[in-house]
C-alpha positions in Angstrom: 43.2 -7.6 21.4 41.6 -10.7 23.1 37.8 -10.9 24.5 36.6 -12.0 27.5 33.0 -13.8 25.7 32.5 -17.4 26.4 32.1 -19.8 23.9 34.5 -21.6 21.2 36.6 -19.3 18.9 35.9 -18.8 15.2 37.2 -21.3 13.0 38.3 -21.0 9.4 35.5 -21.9 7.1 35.6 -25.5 6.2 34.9 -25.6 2.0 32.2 -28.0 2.2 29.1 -27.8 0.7 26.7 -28.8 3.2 25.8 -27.1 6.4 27.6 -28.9 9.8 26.7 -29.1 13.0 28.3 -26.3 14.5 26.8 -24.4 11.8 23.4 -25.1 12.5 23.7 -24.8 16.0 24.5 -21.2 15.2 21.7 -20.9 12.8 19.0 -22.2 15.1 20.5 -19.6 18.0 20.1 -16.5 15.6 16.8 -17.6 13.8 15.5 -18.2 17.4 16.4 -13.9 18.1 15.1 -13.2 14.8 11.5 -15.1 15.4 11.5 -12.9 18.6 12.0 -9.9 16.4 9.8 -9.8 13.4 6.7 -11.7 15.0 6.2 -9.3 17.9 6.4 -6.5 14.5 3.6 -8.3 13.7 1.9 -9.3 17.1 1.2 -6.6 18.7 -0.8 -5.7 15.3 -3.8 -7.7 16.2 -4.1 -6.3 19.7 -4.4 -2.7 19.1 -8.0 -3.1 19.2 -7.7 -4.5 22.8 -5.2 -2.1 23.5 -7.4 1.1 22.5 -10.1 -0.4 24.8 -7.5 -0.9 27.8 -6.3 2.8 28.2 -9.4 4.2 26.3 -7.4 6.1 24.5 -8.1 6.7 20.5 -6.7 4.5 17.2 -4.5 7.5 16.1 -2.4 7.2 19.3 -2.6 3.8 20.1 -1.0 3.3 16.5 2.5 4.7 18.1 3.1 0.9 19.4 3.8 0.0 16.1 5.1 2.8 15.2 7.4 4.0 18.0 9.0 0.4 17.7 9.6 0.9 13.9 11.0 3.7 14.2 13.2 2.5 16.5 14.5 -0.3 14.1 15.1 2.5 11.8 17.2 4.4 14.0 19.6 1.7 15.6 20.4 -0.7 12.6 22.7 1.9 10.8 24.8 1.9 13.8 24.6 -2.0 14.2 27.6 -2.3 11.2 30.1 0.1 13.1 29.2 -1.5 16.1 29.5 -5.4 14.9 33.3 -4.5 13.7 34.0 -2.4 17.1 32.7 -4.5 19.6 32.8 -7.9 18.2 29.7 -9.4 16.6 28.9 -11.9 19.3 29.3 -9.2 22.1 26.6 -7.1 20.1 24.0 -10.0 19.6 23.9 -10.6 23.3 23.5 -6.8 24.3 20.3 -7.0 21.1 19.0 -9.6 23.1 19.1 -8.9 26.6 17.9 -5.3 25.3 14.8 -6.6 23.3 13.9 -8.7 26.9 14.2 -5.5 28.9 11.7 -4.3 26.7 9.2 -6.7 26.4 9.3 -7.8 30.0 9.0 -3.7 30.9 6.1 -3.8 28.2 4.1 -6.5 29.5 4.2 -4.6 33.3 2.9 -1.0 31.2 0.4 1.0 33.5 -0.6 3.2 30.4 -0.9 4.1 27.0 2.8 6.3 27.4 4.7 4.3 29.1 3.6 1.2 26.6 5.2 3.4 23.7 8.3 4.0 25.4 9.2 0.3 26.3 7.9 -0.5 22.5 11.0 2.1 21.9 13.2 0.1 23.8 12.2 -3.4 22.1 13.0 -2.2 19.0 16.4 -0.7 19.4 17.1 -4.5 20.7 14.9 -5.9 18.0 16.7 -3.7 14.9 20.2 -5.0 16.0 19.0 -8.6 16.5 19.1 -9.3 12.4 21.5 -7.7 10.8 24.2 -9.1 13.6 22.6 -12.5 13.6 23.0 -12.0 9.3 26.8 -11.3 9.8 27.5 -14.0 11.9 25.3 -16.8 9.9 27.7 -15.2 6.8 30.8 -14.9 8.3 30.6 -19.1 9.8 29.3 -20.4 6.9 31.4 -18.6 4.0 30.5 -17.2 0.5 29.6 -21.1 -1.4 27.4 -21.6 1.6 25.6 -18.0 2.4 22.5 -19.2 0.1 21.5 -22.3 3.1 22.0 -19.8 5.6 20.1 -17.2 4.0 17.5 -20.0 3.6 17.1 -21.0 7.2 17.4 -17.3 8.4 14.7 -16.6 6.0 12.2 -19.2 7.9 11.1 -16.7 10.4 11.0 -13.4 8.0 8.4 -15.0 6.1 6.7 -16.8 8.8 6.5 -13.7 11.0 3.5 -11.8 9.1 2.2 -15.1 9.0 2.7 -16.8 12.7 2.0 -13.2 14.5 -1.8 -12.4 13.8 -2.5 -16.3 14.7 -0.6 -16.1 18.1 -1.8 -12.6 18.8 -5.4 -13.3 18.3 -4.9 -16.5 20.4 -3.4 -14.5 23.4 -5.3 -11.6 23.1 -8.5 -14.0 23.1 -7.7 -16.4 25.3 -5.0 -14.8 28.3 -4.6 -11.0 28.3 -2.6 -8.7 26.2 0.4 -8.7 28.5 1.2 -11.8 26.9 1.6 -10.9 23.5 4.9 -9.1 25.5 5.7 -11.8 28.0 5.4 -14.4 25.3 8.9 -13.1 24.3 10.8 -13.6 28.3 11.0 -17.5 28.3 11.9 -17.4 24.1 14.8 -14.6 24.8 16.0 -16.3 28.1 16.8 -19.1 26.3 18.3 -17.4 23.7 20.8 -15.5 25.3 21.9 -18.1 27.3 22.2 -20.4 23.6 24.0 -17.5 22.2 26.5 -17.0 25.3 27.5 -21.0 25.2 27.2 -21.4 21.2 27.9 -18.4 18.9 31.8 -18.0 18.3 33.9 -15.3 20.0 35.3 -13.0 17.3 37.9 -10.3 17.9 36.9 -6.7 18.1 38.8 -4.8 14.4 40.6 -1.9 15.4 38.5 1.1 16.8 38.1 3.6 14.0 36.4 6.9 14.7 32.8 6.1 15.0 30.9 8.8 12.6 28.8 10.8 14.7 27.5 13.5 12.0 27.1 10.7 9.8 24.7 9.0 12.4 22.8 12.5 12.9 21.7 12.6 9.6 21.0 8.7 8.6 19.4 8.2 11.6 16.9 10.4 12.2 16.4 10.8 8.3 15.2 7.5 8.2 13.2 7.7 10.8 11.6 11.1 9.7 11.3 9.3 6.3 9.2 6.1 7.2 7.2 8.5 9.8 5.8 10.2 7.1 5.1 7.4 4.6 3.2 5.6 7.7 1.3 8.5 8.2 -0.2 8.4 4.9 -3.1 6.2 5.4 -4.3 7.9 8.5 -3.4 11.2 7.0 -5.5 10.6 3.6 -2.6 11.7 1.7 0.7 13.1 1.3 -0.3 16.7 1.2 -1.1 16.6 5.4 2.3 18.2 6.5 2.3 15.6 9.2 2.8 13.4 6.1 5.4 15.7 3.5 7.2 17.6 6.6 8.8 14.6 8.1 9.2 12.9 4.7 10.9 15.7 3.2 13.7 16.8 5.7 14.1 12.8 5.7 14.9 12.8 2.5 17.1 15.8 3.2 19.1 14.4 5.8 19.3 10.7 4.2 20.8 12.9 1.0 23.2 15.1 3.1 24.3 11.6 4.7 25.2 10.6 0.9 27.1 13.5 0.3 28.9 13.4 3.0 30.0 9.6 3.1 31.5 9.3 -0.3 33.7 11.7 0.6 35.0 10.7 4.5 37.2 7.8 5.2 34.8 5.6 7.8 31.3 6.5 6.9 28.6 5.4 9.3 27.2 3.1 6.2 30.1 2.0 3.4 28.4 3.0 0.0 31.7 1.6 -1.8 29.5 -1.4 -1.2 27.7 -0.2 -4.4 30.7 -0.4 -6.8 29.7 -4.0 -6.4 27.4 -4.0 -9.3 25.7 -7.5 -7.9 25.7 -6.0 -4.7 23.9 -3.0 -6.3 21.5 -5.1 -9.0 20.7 -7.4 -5.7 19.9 -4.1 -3.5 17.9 -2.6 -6.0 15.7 -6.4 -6.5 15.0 -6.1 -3.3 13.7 -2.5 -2.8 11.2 -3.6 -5.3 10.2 -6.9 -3.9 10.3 -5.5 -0.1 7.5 -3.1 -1.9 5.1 -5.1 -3.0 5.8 -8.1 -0.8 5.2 -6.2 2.6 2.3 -4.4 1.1 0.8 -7.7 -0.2 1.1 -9.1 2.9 -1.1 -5.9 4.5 -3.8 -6.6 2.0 -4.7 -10.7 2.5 -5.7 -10.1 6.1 -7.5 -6.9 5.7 -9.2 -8.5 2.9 -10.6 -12.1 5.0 -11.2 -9.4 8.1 -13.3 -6.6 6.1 -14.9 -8.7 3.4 -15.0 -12.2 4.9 -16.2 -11.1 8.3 -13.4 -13.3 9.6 -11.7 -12.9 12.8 -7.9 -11.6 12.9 -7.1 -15.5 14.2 -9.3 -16.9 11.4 -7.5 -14.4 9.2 -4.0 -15.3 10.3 -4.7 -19.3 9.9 -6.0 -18.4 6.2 -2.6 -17.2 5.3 -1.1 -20.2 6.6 -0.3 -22.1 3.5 1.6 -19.2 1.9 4.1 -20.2 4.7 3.8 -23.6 4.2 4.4 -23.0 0.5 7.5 -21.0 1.7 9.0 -23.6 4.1 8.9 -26.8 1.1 10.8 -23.8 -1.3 12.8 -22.2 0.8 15.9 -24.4 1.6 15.6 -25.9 -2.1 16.0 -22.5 -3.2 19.3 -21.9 -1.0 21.1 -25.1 -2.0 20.5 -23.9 -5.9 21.0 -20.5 -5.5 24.5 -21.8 -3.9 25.3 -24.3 -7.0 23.8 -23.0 -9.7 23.4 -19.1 -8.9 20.7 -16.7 -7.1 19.7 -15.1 -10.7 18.6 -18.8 -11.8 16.2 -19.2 -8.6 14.8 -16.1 -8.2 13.2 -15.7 -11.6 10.8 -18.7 -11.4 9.6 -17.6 -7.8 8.9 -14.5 -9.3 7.0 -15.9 -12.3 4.7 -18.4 -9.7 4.3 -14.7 -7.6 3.1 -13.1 -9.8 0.9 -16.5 -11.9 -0.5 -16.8 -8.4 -1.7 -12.6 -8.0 -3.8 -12.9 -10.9 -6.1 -14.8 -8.7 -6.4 -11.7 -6.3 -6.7 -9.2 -9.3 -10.0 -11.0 -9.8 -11.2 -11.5 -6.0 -14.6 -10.9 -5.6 -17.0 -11.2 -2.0 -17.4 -14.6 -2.5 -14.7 -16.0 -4.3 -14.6 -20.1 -2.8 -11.8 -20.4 0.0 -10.0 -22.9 -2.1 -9.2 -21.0 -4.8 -7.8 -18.2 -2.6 -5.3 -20.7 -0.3 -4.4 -22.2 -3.3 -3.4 -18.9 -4.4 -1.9 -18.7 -1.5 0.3 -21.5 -1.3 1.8 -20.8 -5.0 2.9 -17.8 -3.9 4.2 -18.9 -0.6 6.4 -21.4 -3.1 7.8 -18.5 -5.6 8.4 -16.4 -2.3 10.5 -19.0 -0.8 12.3 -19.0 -4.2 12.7 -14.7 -3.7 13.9 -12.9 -0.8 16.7 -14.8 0.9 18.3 -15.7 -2.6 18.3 -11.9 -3.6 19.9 -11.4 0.1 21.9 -14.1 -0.8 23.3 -12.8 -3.9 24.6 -9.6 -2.8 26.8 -11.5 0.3 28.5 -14.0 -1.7 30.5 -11.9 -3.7 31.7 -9.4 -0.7 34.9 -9.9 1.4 34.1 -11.4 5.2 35.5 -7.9 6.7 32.6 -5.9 4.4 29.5 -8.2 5.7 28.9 -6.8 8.8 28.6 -2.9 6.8 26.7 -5.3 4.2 23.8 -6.5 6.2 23.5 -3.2 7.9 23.0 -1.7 4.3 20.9 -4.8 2.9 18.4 -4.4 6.5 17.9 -0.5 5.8 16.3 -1.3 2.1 14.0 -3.7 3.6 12.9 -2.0 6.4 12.0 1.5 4.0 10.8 -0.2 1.4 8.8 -2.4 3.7 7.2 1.0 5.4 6.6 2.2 2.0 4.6 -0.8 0.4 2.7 -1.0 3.6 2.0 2.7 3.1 1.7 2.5 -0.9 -0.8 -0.4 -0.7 -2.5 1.4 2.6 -3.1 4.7 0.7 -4.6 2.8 -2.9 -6.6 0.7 -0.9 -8.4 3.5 1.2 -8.3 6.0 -1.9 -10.6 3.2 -3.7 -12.4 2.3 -0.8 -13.3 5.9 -0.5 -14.4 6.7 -4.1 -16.7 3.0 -4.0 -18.4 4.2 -0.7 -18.4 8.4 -1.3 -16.1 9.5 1.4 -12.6 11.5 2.2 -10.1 8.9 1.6 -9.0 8.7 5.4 -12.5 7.6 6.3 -12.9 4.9 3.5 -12.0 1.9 5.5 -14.3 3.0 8.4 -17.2 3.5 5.9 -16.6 0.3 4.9 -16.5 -1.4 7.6 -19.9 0.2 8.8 -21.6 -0.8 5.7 -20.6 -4.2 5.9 -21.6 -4.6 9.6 -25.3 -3.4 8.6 -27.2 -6.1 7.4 -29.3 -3.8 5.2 -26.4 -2.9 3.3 -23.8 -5.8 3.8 -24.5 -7.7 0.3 -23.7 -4.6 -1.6 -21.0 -3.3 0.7 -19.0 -6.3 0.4 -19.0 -6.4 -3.5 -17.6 -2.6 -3.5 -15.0 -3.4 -1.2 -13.8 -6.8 -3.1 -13.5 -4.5 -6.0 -11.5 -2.3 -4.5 -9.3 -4.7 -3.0 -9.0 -6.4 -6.7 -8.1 -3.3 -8.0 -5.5 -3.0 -5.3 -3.9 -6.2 -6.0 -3.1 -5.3 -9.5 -0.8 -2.1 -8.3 0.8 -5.2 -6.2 0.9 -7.5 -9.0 2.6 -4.4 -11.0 5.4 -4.1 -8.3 6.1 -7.1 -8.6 6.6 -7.7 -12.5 8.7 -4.7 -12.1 10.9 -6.9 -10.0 11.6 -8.9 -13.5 14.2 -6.4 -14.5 17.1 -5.5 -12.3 16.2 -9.5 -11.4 17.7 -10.2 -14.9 21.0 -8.8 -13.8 21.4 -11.3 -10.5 24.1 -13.4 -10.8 23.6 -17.0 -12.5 26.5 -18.8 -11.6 28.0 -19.1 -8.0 30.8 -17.4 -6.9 34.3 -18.3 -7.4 37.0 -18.4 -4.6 38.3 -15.3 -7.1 35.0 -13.3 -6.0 36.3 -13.0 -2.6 39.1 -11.7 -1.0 40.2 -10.9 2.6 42.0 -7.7 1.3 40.3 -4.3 1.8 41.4 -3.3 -1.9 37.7 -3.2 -4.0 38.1 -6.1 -7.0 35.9 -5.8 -9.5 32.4 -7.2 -9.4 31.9 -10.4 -11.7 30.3 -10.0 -15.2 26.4 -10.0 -14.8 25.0 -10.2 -18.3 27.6 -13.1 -19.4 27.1 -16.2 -17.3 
C-alpha cells in the first residue's frame, strides 16, 4: 500500500548515539503540537474567572471548559493507537492538528457559555491525539538506544505547560481579552501543520484489522465517566455526592468489562500483552504513582501564592518559574544517562531531590521568605527533570517498533487518570482541612478562606490556618511521592540491548529487573 503524504520516507534508524538533524527537526515539529496541547490545559485555567464574568454564568458551569476538554482527551487517545497503525502515524498527527485549530479558532469566536464548551470538546479530541502520535513517531525515528533524548526533549513542554500556562493566561487575560488565550493557539498550529506536512516522515498504513468497536464503548466512556467523577470531588465535598460515586463507579465498570473482554479477543482496542513486559509494567505502575502526586503538587504551589500570598495568578505562575528552569538544566542530562547507563539509575536521585525539596512545603507557613520557597522550587524542578520522561522512557525501549504506537496510547491513559486523580486527591485534602481550620462543610472551605483572608480584621489569623492546611497537604504529596521509591527500584539500570528488541510480533521475554 503506498500514501499520498508529502514529505521524505522513513529511514532505517541509523545506530548512533546522538540525536541528527533530521531527528531534531522532527522533535521540534511534535514538541511544537505538544506545547499547543498541554498549555492551553493549563491556560484557560486562569481565565475562568474572566470567563464567569463574561456570560455571567456561575463557577460550577463555567468549570465544564476544563472539564469538557478533559474529558475529551480521555475519550479519543484510546483510539489514537488503532488509528496510528491504520492510517499511518503522520496522516493522524496532521488530522490532531488541524482538529485542535478548528477548535481553538471556533473557541476564540464563542458567543456563550454553551457553545464555549462544545468547541473546548473539539480542541481536545485534537489535543488528546496530538501526544501520543507525536510519542510514536519521536520513538519510532529515533530507535530504542535513543528513546531516552527524545523522551527528554518531548518532555520540555509537559513540564513547562503547568508552568508557562498561568503566566501567559494571566498576561492575555490582563492585558488583550480572553479570546486570546484561544487564538494564541492559530498562528502556533498554522505553523505547525505546515512543519509537520514538509518534515515528519511518510510511513505506510499496517494492514486494516477490525477496529474494536465494543471495546471502544466501554474504555471510552469508562474513562471518561471515571475522571468525571474524581473531578467532581472538590466541588462535590466528597465522594458520597452520586454526581461523584455514580459516574465513578459504572467507570470503573466499564474500564473492567473492557479488561475482560481484551485479554480474550485478537485486536483489542488497547494491547494489555504490553504488560507481560514486566519493565513495561514496573515503568507503568512508577508512573501512576508519580502522575499522582506530581499533578496534584502542581495544583497546590499556585493555590498556595494565590490564597495565602495575596498574589496574582501571573505573579503566581512566574513564582513557579524556577521549578522549570530546574527541569530544563536536568532534563536532557537525564535522557542521555538514562540512554547509557539505564532509566532505573536516573530516576532514583530525582526522586530523592523531590522529595529532600517537599520537606520545605511540609513546613510552609504564611510568611515563609520567598527564597526559601523558589529554592525549593528549583530542586524539585531538577529531580523532576530526572523523573517522568525517563520512566516514559523506560517502558519504550524494550518494546518492538510495531507495539509503540499501542504503547504510548497505553503510557498516555495512566497519565491522564492519574493526573485527574492527584488533582482531585490533593483538591479534596486540601478543602477537607481548609474546612475543619475555618468550621465549614468541606465544599465551602476554600471560599471561607478566601473571605477571611480578604478581611483585614481577620487576614493575620486566616492566613496562618490556611498555611497549615496547605502544610499538612503537602505531606500526603510528599507521601505519594516516597511511595514512588518502590516499583522505582524495579526500572531497568542498564540500557537495552539490540536482543531487547525485535521486529517480530512473537512476545520475548522482558529483561531481568532485579539483576543488573
Amino acid at each position: 500500500m503506498t500514501t499520498t503524504d508529502q514529505g521524505p520516507p522513513a529511514a532505517p534508524v541509523p545506530q548512533t548515539d546522538k540525536l541528527d538533524s533530521a531527528v531534531l527537526k522532527i522533535a521540534a515539529v511534535v514538541v511544537l503540537g505538544s506545547i499547543m496541547a498541554i498549555l492551553d490545559t493549563t491556560v484557560v485555567n486562569v481565565a475562568l474567572q474572566a470567563l464567569t464574568l463574561e456570560f455571567k454564568t456561575s463557577l460550577a458551569t463555567i468549570q465544564w471548559i476544563a472539564t469538557g476538554y478533559m474529558l475529551a482527551l480521555a475519550t479519543v487517545i484510546p483510539v489514537t493507537g488503532w488509528a496510528s497503525d491504520r492510517f499511518g502515524t503522520k496522516r493522524l498527527y496532521l488530522v490532531a492538528i488541524t482538529l485542535f485549530l478548528f477548535g481553538s479558532m471556533l473557541a476564540g469566536l464563542a458567543w456563550n457559555i454553551e457553545s464555549l464548551i462544545a468547541f473546548r470538546v473539539v480542541q481536545g479530541l485534537g489535543g488528546g491525539m496530538l501526544m501520543p502520535a507525536g510519542m510514536t513517531i519521536l520513538t519510532k525515528t529515533a530507535g530504542p538506544h535513543r528513546v531516552g533524548r527524545v523522551m527528554a526533549v518531548l518532555g520540555v513542554p509537559m513540564l513547562l505547560g503547568p508552568i508557562g500556562g498561568p503566566i501567559l493566561g494571566g498576561w492575555l487575560v490582563d492585558s488583550v481579552s480572553w479570546r486570546w488565550i484561544f487564538y494564541i493557539n492559530v498562528p502556533i498550529g498554522i505553523v505547525a501543520l505546515l512543519l509537520a506536512w514538509r518534515l515528519l516522515p511518510s510511513d505506510k498504513p499496517e494492514p486494516a484489522e477490525k477496529f474494536d468497536f465494543p471495546g471502544m464503548l466501554m474504555l471510552s466512556p469508562g474513562l471518561a465517566a471515571l475522571i468525571y467523577g474524581v473531578s467532581d470531588i472538590p466541588s462535590a465535598g466528597g465522594v458520597t455526592e452520586v454526581s461523584v460515586w455514580l459516574p465513578g463507579l459504572a467507570g470503573i465498570a466499564l474500564i473492567a468489562g473492557f479488561i475482560v473482554r481484551a485479554l480474550r479477543v485478537p485486536n483489542p482496542l488497547v494491547d494489555l500483552t504490553l504488560f507481560r513486559n514486566r519493565t513495561f509494567t514496573v515503568a507503568m505502575i512508577t508512573n501512576t504513582f508519580f502522575c499522582i502526586a506530581f499533578f496534584g503538587a502542581m495544583l497546590l504551589f499556585p493555590t498556595y501564592f494565590v490564597l495565602v500570598r495575596g498574589e496574582s495568578a501571573l505573579q503566581a505562575g512566574l513564582l513557579l518559574a524556577p521549578q522549570g528552569i530546574g527541569a530544563m538544566l536536568t532534563m536532557p542530562i537525564a535522557g542521555r544517562l538514562a540512554d547509557k547507563i539505564g532509566p532505573g539509575k536516573v530516576v532514583l536521585p530525582g526522586m530523592v531531590l523531590i522529595v529532600g525539596s517537599m520537606v520545605m512545603f511540609t513546613i510552609v507557613g504564611a510568611d515563609t521568605p520567598y527564597w526559601q520557597l523558589l529554592s525549593a522550587l528549583f530542586v524539585m524542578g531538577m529531580g523532576m527533570g530526572c523523573t517522568m520522561m525517563p520512566i516514559m522512557t523506560a517502558a519504550l525501549q524494550t518494546l518492538t517498533p510495531k507495539k509503540v504506537a499501542r504503547a504510548s496510547s497505553a503510557a498516555n491513559i495512566v497519565q491522564q487518570t492519574a493526573g485527574a486523580i492527584g488533582s482531585a486527591v490533593m483538591s479534596i485534602i486540601l478543602a477537607g482541612l481548609l474546612a475543619g481550620k475555618f468550621g465549614v462543610p468541606t465544599s465551602e472551605g476554600q471560599l471561607a478562606a478566601t473571605a477571611a483572608l480578604m478581611n483585614p480584621a481577620t487576614h493575620d489569623q486566616a492566613a496562618v490556618l490556611a498555611a497549615d492546611s496547605f502544610a499538612s497537604t503537602f505531606i500526603w504529596a510528599g507521601v505519594l511521592i516516597a511511595l514512588c521509591f518502590v516499583p522505582a527500584l524495579f526500572l531497568p539500570r542498564k540500557p537495552p540491548t539490540p536482543s531487547d528488541t525485535t521486529d517480530s510480533d512473537t512476545p520475548h521475554p522482558a529483561p531481568p529487573i532485579l539483576t543488573h
